[in-house]
Structure formats: C-alpha cells, structure tokens
C-alpha positions in Angstrom: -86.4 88.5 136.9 -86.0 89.0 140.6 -86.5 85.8 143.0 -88.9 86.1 146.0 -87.0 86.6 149.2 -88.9 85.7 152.8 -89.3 88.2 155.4 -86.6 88.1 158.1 -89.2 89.3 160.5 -91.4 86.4 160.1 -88.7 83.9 160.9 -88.2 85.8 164.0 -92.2 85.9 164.5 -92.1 82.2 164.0 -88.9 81.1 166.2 -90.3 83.3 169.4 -93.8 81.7 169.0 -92.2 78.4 169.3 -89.5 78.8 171.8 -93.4 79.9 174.1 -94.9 77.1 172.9 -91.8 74.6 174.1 -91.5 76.9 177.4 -95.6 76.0 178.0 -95.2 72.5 177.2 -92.2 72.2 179.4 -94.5 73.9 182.4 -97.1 71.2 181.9 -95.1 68.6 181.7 -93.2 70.1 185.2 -96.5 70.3 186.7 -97.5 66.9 186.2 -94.8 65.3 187.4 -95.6 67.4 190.6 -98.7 66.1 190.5 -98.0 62.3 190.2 -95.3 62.7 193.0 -98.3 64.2 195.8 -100.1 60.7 195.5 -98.1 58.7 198.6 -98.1 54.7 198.0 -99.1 54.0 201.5 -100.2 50.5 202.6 -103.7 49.7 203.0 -104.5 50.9 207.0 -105.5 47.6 208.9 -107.2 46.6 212.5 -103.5 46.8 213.9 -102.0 48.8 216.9 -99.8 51.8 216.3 -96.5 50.1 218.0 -97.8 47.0 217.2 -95.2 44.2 215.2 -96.2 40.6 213.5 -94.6 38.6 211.0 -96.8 38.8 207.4 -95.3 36.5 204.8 -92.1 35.2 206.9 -90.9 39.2 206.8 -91.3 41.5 210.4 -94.0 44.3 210.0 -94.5 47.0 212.4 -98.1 49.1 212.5 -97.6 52.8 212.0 -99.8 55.5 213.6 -102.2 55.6 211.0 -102.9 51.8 211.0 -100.7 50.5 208.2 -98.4 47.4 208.7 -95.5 48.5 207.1 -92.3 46.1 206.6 -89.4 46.3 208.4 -86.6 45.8 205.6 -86.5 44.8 202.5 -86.3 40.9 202.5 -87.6 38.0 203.8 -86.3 36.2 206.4 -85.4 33.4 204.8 -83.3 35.3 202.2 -81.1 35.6 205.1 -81.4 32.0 206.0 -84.1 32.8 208.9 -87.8 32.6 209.9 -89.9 35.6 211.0 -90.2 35.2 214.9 -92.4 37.9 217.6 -90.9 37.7 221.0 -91.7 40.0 223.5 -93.6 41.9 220.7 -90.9 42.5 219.0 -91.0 41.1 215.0 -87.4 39.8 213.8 -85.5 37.3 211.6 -84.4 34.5 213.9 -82.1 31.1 213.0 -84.1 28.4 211.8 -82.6 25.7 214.3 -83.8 28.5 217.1 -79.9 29.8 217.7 -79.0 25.8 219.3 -75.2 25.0 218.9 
C-alpha cells in the first residue's frame, strides 16, 4: 500500500502566508515604536521667564521659551564639591568657602 504524501504546494501556500504575517507584525511593531518616540518628556512649564536662571534642588536651571525650568547639567553641585549660587542672573556651581584662599 502506498503512503500519503503532502502537497508541495501547500507548504509553499503556508511558508508565504507566514513570512506576510511576520512582515505585518514587524510594521506594527515599527510603527509603534514611532509612535512612543513622538511623545517629548518635557518638564512641566512654570511661572518663570524665558532667559530666566535659579538654583532648584542645589543644581542651576535655566527657563526655556516655553516656560520650562530645565537643568543645566547633569549633577548637583555638590557632586562637584559646590553649592548652586545666582549672580548676576546667572545660575552656577560655586566653592562652598565662596572661592576664599
């Protein structure tokens, strides 16, 4: 007795169904990682100045032109062995003794 053989063409059938199934999955996914990346993490806007600079939680911020104190740097100042000091508007890191000898 002769054993059933499968159809070639069915194979075939099958493996190009899948491979458009994987290429729409792989759109979707594409597209929502586009998606996530057009949401900016912006900082809250505030009552502050565009120009404007202060010191929030001993680091220098400066106000952006939408309103949004945004930090200057990535530390604190005393990370760097300083204190967050506005002079002349300007927000910095300054020594802690105040620069004395």
């Amino acid at each position: 007795m002769k054993q059933p053989t499968s159809n070639p063409d069915s194979f075939d059938r099958l493996g190009a169904a899948l491979a458009r199934l994987g290429a729409v999955l792989v759109a979707i996914g594409l597209v929502g990682l586009a998606l996530d990346g057009c949401h900016p993490r912006l900082p809250p806007q505030t009552n502050c100045s565009s120009g404007e600079q202060r010191c929030v939680s001993d680091r220098p911020y400066v106000c952006s032109a939408t309103h949004r104190l945004e930090p200057a740097g990535d530390r604190t100042c005393a990370s760097v062995g300083g204190v967050c000091v506005v002079s002349s508007g300007v927000a910095h890191c300054a020594p802690v003794d105040g620069g004395a000898p």
